[in-house]
C-alpha angles and dihedrals in degrees: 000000000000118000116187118184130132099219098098091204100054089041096064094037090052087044098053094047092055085052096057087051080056100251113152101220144186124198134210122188097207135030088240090065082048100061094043102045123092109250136215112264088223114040163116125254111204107180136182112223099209103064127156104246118357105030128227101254095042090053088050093043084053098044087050093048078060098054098252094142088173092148106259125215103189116203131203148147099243130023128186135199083261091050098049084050094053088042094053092051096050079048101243139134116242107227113188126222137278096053099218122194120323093344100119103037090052088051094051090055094051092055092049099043110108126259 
């Protein structure tokens, strides 16, 4: 799994919890890290739309001009009708924040299940 967010705080929290659920995960703190590092063949890419610099869907709509087809949950705070149809055509689900619960871990495994 891959989890991009540039609030340093939520990212490792968000990090740790995954881990417990036994996810191995790397982390990136801007969407430009995530276009330049090398990523897993088999994964899970969790984004924050709202990114300084290089924002989340931009970084995923690069990535996929390049092929990368790793299934994409964009999060944000706040996501309008606009936003939900980007996010379709990059091919990514539109999670809303706060992450409550299990919410973000259920839909990681949705995205991942087969089929």
């Amino acid at each position: 799994m891959v989890l991009v967010d540039d609030d340093v705080a939520l990212l490792q929290a968000l990090r740790f919890a995954l881990e417990i659920d036994g996810f191995r995960v790397v982390t990136c703190e801007t969407g430009e890290q995530l276009v330049e590092i090398p990523l897993p063949a088999e994964a899970c890419l969790v984004i924050d739309f709202r990114l300084s610099g290089l924002d989340g869907l931009a970084a995923l709509d690069d990535l996929r001009r390049r092929g990368v087809t790793l299934p994409a949950i964009l999060i944000t705070s706040y996501a309008s009708p606009a936003l939900h149809a980007r996010a379709r055509c990059a091919q990514a689900v539109v999670l809303e924040k706060p992450l409550l619960g299990d919410v973000l871990t259920t839909c990681i495994r949705e995205v991942l299940a087969p089929g």
